[in-house]
Every structure is written in structure tokens, then in C-alpha cells.
C-alpha positions in Angstrom: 119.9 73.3 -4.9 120.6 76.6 -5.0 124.6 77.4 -3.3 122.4 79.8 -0.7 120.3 76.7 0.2 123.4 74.6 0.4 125.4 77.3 3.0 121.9 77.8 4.6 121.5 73.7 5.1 125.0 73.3 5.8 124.6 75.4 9.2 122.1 72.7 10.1 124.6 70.2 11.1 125.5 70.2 14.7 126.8 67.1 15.7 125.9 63.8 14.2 123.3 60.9 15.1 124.1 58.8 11.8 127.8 58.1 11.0 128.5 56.2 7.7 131.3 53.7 7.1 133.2 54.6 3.1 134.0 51.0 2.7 137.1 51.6 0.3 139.0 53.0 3.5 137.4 52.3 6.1 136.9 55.9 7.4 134.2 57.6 9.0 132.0 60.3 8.1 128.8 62.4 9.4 125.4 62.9 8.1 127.0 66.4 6.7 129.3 64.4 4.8 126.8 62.9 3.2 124.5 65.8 2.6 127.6 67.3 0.4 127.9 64.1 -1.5 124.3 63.7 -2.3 122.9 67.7 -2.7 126.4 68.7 -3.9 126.7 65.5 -6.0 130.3 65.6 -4.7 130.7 61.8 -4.1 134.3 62.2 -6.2 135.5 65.5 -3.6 134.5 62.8 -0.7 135.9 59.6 -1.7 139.0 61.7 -2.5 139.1 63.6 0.8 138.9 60.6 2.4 141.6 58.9 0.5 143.9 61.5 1.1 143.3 61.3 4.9 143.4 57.7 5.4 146.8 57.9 4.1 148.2 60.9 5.7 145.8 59.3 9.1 148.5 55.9 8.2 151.4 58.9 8.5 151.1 59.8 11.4 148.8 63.1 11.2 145.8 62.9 13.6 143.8 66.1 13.1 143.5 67.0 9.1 141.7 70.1 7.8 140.5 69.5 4.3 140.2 73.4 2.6 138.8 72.9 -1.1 139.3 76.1 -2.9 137.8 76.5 -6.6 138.4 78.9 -9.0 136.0 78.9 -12.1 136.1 75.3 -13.4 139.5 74.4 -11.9 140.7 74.1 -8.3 142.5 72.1 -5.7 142.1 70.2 -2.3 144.7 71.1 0.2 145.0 68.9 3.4 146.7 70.7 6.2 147.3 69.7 10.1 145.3 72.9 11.7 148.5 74.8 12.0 148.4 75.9 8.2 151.1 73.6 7.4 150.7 72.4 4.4 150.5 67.6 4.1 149.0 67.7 0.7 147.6 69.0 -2.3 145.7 67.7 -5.2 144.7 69.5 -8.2 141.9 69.6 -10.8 142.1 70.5 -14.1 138.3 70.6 -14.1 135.8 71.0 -10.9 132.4 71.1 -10.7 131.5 71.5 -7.2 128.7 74.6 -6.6 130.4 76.3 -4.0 133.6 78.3 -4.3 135.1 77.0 -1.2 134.1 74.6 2.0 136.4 73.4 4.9 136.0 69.9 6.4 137.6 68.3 9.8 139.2 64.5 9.8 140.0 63.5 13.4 139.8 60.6 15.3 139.1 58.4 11.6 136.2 60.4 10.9 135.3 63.1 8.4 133.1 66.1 9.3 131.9 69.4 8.6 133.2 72.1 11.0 130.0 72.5 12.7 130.1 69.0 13.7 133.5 68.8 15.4 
């Protein structure tokens, strides 16, 4: 998929009818979730993402924003709490997600796209 297709299909999520259950933590996450795994092949950005959140969800923090940034092969996932304060980051000496950057929601045990909050 081309990364126009995938910021033109990634408007397409409003709201969710299908949520999935990631059975290593026991999150939640939408059917746009699941569209970056599959047509991203991102299964490694989600399992991380979700990760990350089930153990800053286990700290306390309630509403996470997830803010993947890339820069040529390399890049890094910051977790923040939706007032830009920084929880986490985690780096990668070697990324090959297709789009430069994306920004995903994790509230109320469940991760989403934006659009879907």
C-alpha cells in the first residue's frame, strides 16, 4: 500500500464495531489498530505500544498518547500523558514503518487511532 492510501484509509476509522483482545497484555485495541498491523505490517510498533502502556496503565497513567516519529531507517516511540509530558521513550536503531509519523490514543485499557477516540 502506497503511504497516501494508508493516510487516505486511516481517515476511515470512526469509532469501532470490532475490538480485539492482544493476549500477551491483555489490552484492547480497534479495528484501526489492526489495519496498521496488517497493511503497515507493524505487528512489532503494536505489540510494543501496547506493552509500553500496559505498564505505564499498571503506573498509574490513564490516558497515554503514543507519538511514533521516524527519521529515515531509525526512530523512536514516545509515550506521553496528553499534557506533552514526557512517561517514556523507546528507540530504534532500525525502523521500517512506511509513514514518517502516526499518533495513537490508550485510555480506558484500549488502543486507538485518534479518529476513534
Amino acid at each position: 500500500m502506497e503511504i497516501t492510501e494508508i493516510r487516505e484509509s486511516l481517515q476511515q476509522f470512526c469509532g469501532s464495531e470490532t475490538i480485539y483482545r492482544n493476549t500477551l497484555t491483555q489490552l484492547l485495541y480497534t479495528e484501526g489498530i489492526m489495519f496498521i498491523a496488517e497493511e503497515c505490517r507493524a505487528s512489532w510498533f503494536i505489540t510494543d505500544a501496547l506493552v509500553i502502556c500496559r505498564k505505564l496503565i499498571k503506573q498509574g497513567e490513564e490516558f497515554i498518547v503514543v507519538k511514533l516519529q521516524k527519521v529515515g531507517t531509525t526512530g523512536a516511540i514516545r509515550y506521553e500523558d496528553g499534557n506533552d509530558r514526557v512517561l517514556y521513550v523507546q528507540k530504534y536503531s532500525y525502523m521500517d514503518f512506511p509513514l514518517d509519523c502516526i499518533r495513537l490514543y490508550c485510555t480506558n485499557n484500549t488502543l486507538l487511532l485518534p479518529s476513534e477516540y
